[in-house]
N, C-alpha and C positions, 0 to 999 in steps of 0.2 A: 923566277917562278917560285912560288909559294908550294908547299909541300905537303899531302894531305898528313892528318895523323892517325893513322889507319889502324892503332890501337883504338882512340877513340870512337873510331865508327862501328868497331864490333863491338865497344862494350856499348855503344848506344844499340845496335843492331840486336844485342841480347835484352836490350830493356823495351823491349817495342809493347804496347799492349794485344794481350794476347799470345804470347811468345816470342820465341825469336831464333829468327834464319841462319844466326849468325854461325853457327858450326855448320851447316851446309853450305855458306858460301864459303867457308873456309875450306871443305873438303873439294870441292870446286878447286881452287886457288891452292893446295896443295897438291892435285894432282897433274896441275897445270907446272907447277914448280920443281916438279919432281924429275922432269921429262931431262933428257941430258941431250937431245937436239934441238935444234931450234924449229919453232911452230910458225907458220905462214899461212896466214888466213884469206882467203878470197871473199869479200863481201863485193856488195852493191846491189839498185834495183832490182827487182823481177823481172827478167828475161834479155838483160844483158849480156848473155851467152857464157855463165861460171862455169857451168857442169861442163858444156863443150869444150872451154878451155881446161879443166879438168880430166877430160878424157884426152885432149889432144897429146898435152904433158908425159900424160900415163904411157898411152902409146908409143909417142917417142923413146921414151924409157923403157921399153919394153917390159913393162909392169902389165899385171892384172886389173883390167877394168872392173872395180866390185860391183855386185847386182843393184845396190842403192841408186848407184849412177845411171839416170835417166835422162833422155836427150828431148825435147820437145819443145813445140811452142807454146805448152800452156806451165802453168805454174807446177813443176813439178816436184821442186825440192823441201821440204819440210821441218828437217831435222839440221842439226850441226852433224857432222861425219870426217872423219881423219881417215887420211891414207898415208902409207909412207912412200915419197918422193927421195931418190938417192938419200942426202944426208939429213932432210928435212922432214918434220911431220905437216903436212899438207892438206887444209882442212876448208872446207866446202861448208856453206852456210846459207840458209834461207833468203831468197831475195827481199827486200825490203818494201813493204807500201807505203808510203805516206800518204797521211789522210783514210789509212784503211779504216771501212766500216765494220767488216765480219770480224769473229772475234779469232777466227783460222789466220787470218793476216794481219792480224794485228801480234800473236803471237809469235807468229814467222817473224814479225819486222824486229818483236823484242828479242828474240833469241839471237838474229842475226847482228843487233847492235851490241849485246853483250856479247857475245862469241869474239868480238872486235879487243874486247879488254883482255880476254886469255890468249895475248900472241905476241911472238917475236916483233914480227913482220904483218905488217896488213898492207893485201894488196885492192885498190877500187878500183873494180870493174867499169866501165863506163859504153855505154854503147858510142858510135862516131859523132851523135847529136850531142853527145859531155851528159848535163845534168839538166834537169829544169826543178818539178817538184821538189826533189830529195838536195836541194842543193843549201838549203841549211842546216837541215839532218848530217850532210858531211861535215860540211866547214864544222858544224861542234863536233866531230869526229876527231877532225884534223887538230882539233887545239887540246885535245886530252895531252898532251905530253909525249911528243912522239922523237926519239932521238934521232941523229941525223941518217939516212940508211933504213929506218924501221918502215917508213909510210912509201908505199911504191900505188904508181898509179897503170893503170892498163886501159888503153882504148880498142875495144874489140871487136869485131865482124866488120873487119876496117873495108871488106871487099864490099861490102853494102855499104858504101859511102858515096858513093855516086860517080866513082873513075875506077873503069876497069882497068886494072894494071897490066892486063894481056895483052893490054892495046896501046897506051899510054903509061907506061912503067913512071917516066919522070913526072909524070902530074900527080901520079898517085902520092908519090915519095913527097912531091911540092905538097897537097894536101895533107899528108901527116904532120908534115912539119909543120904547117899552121895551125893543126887541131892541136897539138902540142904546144902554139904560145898560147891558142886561147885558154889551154888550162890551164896553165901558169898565170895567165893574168884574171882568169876565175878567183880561181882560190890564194891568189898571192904564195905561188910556189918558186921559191928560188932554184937556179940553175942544178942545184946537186941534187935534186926529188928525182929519184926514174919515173920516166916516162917510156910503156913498151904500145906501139903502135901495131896491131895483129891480126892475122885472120884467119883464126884457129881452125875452120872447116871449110876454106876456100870452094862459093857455090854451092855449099851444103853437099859437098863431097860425100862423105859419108853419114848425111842425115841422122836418123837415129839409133844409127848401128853403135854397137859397143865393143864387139869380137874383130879389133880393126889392129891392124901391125904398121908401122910408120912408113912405111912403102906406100900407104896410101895416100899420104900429100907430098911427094917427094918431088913431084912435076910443078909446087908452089914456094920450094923452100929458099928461093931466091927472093921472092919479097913478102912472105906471109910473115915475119917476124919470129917467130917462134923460135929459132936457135936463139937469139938475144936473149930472150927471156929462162929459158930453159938454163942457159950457161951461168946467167946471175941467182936462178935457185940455187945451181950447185957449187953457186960462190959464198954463199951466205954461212954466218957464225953467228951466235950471239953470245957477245961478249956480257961479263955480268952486269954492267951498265942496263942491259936490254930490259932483265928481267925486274931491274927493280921501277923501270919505266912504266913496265906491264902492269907493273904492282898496285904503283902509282895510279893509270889508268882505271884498271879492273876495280878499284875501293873506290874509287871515283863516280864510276859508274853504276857502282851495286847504291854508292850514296846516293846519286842523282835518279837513278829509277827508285831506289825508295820515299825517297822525298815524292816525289813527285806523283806514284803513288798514294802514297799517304795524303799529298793534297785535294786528290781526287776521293777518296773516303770520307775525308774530313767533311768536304762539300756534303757526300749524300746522309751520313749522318746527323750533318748537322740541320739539313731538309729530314731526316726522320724521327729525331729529335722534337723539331717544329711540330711534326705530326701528334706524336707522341703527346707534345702538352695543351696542344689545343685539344685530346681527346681528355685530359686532365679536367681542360677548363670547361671545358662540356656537361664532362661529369658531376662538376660540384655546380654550374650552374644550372642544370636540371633537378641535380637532388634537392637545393635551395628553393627550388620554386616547387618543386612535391612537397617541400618542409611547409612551406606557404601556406597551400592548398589543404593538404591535410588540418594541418591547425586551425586554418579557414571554416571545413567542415566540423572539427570538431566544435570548435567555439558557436558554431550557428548549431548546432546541436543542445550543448549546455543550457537547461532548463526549459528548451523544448516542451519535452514531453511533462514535465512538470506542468506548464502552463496553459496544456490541452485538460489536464486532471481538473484542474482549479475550476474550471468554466462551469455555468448552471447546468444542471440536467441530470439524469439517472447514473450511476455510476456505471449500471448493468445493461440499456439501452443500445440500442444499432445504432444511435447517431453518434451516440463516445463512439463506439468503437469505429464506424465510419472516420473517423473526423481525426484519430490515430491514425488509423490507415494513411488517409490522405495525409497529414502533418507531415510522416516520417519518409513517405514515397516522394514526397514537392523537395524533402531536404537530400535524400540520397541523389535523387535524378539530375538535380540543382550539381552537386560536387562531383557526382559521377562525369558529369558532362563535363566540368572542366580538367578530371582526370585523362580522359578520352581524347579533350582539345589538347594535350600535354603530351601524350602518346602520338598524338596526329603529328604533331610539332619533331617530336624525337625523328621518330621515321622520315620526315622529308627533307629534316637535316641529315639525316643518317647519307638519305641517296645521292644529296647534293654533295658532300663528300664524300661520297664513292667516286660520284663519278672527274675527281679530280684525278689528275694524273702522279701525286705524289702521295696518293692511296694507294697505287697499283703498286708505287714502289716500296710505299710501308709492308705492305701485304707480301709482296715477295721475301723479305726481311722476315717475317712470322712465319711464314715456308720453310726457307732456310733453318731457321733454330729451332723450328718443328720435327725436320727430317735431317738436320745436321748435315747440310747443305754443302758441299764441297764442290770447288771449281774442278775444271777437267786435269785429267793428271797433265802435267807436265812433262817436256822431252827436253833431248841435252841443251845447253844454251846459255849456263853460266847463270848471270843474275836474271834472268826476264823470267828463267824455270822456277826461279825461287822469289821472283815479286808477286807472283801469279799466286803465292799463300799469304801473302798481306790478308786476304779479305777472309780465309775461312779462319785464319788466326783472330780478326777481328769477331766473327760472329763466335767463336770462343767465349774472350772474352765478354762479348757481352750478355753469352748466357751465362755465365758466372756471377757478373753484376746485378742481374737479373732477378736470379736466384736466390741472393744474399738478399736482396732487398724483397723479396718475399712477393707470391702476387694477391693479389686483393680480389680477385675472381676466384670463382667458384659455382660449386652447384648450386642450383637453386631450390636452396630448404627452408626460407620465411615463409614462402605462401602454405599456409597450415593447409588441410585437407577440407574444411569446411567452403572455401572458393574452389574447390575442384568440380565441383555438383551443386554449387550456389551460385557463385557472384559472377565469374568469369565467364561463364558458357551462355549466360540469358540477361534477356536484355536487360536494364533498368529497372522499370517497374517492377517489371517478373520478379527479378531476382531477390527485391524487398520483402514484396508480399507478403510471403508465406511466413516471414517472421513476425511480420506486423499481427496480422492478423491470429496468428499465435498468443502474441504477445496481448493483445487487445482482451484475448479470451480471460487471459490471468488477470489482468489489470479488473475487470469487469466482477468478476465471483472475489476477486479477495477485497475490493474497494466495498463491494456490496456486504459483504458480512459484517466490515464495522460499522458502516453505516446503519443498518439494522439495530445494532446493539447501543445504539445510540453513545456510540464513544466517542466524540468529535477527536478529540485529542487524539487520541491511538488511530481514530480514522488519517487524521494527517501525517502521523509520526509513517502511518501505513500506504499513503498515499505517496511520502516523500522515498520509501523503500524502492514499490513498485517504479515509479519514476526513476528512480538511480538504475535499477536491474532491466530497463528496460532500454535505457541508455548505455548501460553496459555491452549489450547484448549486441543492440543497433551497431558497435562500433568494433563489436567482434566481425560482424559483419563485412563491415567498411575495411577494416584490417587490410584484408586478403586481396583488394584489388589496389590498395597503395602500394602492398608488398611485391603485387605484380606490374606496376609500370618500376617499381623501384629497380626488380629483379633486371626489366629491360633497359633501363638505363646503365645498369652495370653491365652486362654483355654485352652492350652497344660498344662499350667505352672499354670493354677488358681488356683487349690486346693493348689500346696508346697506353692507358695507366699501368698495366704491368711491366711494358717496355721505358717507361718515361725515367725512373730512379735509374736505370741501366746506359740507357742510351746518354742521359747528361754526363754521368761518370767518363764513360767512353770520350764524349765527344771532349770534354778536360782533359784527358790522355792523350787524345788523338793532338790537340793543340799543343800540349807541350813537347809531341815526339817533332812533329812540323817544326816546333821554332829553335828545337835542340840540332835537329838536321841542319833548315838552313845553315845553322849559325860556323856548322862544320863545312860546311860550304862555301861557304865567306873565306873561313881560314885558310880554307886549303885549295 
């Protein structure tokens, strides 16, 4: 067997992005190593009777049952917890789900698989039916590196197996014995693995009582097993062999839950990431097609108004100035319109990505680094307490990256004050008018006065003025409502493009922490 290098895993464990765990788990694993008795862990499923067989122990020993120690049939146990058994530290651990959905039992199952790496001794629990679910969750339990004496197995509420021993003592006994090969041929367990066959509360004897003295199963102590078991805790040493196996294991462990971990990040990053630069490509492919539009109306603008001047008739007349009017109201209404259709456009794409389901999950990700988002605290449990900050270490991280890379949103101060009470609020036409018809007046009295003085020349030089200032004006106008589909293309798009320089960064970290892990994996 190959041998982790558990140097390396902390100084990867210190390079993680976003910080690193790694002096937690060391204080973890140092206070585990400190201990000058030996530690014996009770794992397995939820509701395979640990706490009971826990209490049964206690009681024999006439120890104190602690108030943590809860008996029931629903999922009671939560936390890792130590008690001291004669020479032993004796520690009680969350049942495990596999397959758990909620994130309560999934936590439970993580604390309870690492709780497995800080111990002498680990014993699995098993109710009389062995394993189903959780039965390759053990087996990669069992191949961590377990020295010969450290891995003990328990099958328990042996009296709920289906032969009353009150009645048939020798079937019962026949029965254990067979539940005993078939673990052994389960898990490929050779002859020298304890196996204790038990039935720590014969009949629910004393139910969910806890203030119990061992007189109270004294009428089952002929086949409920429990002297066997009790006799081998208080046989147990661990020689230094033990602890550098733990060692072995426990770095093992904290590697493979972070790995694994981290793979699962990697995934949703790199899903928000995607987000992120489609909201990129969004954004320049809407500014590109305003760039369009815009330029479109300005060019259909360019000598325009010029070319209404030039035409026969009075310079000072209702029909010029009619025929302004209309000119400039056919050309706003004309690019207005396909400013509008462009905004129509933003917004239905806007909803059609919303309503994706890895928008909800972008959006939770902008919550987080909004409110500085942190998972639920943590309780005891070795590595599962301390993978559980993977992700706020991550959203760290990436508001730093973030940050560095600057955001590109902000308020919005293009649209000058003149579209606040002109362009934006009324419709089309309306909104022209008033300048036109303004504008029509000047055009009208200063065309007319060269004309009068019969200056052809200065009349044009005078005509080509008015034309330019009156184009000027038309586009001060038009400004204000490009400025404002602009502004909404940017706050459509400001959270993926602020997050996109950030998230890519991350997501290159997150890759090369994954392939540095495996790779520690491999070796070890």
């Amino acid at each position: 067997m190959t041998t982790l290098d558990i140097g390396a895993v902390r100084d990867w464990l210190g390079r993680l992005p976003g910080g690193s765990p790694a002096g937690r788990y060391a204080d973890d694993w140092d206070a585990f190593a400190k201990l000058d008795r030996p530690v014996v862990t009770l794992f397995g499923s939820y509701d395979t009777g640990k706490s009971s067989l826990l209490r049964r122990l206690l009681a024999d020993a006439g120890s104190e049952v602690p108030g943590w120690l809860t008996i029931s049939a629903r999922h009671e146990t939560f936390e890792v917890n130590d008690v001291e058994l004669g020479g032993c530290v004796l520690r009680d651990t969350p049942g495990f789900v596999v397959g758990a959905s909620d994130v309560r039992a999934q936590n439970n199952s993580r604390r309870a698989m690492a709780a497995v790496g800080l111990t002498d001794v680990g014993i699995a629990v098993l109710t009389p039916q062995l394993v189903t679910a959780e039965r390759d969750v053990l087996r990669t339990l069992f191949t961590r590196g377990w020295p010969a004496g450290t891995m003990w197995f328990v099958i328990s509420r042996f009296d709920e197996a289906g032969v009353d021993p009150e009645y048939d003592l020798d079937q019962y006994r026949e029965l254990g014995a067979r539940k005993i090969r078939e673990l052994r041929e389960l898990f490929d367990l050779d002859d020298g693995v304890p196996v204790f066959v038990v039935s720590q509360d014969p009949y629910q004897t004393a139910g969910p009582d806890t203030d119990l003295g061992p007189e109270t199963w004294d009428a089952f102590r002929g086949w409920d097993g429990m002297d066997g078991l009790a006799d081998a805790l208080t046989a147990v040493s661990a020689p230094p062999g033990w602890r550098d196996a733990a060692g072995q294991r426990y770095w093992t462990a904290v590697l493979d839950e972070t790995v694994t971990e981290l793979r699962g990040q990697l995934a949703d990053y790199t899903a928000r990431a995607r987000e992120a630069a489609s909201g990129v490509a969004r954004r320049e492919g809407w500014e590109k097609e305003l760039d369009i539009l815009d330029q479109a109306a300005r060019a259909g603008l360019d000598g325009l108004v010029d070319e209404v001047l030039r035409r026969p008739g009075e310079p000072e007349s209702d029909a010029l100035r009619a025929e302004i009017q209309r000119t400039l109201d056919t050309w706003f209404t004309k690019h207005q319109d396909r400013l509008e259709r462009l905004r129509q456009s933003i917004r239905k794409t806007r909803e059609r990505e919303r309503a994706r389901p890895s928008w909800a999950d972008f959006t939770s990700l902008v919550t987080a680094l909004e409110t500085d988002g942190q998972p639920a605290a943590d309780g005891p449990g070795g590595a599962a307490g301390h993978v559980e900050k993977v992700g706020s270490m991550l959203i760290g991280a990436l508001k730093v990256a973030s940050e560095a890379a600057g955001s590109t949103s902000g308020p919005k101060t293009r649209v000058v004050k003149a579209a606040e009470g002109l362009g934006r609020h009324l419709g089309t036409a309306e909104a022209f008018l008033p300048l036109a018809v303004y504008l029509t007046d000047v055009v009208g009295s200063r065309l007319a006065d060269r004309a009068r003085a019969g200056q052809d020349r200065a009349a044009a030089e005078q005509r080509e003025k008015v034309a330019a200032e009156v184009t000027r004006r038309a586009l001060d106008t038009w400004q204000p409502f490009v400025d404002d589909v602009r502004d909404e293309i940017i706050a459509e798009t400001a959270d993926q493009v602020d997050l996109d320089a950030g998230l890519r960064e991350l997501v290159e970290r997150l890759q090369e922490a994954v392939a540095e892990g495996e790779s520690l994996l491999r070796r070890g």
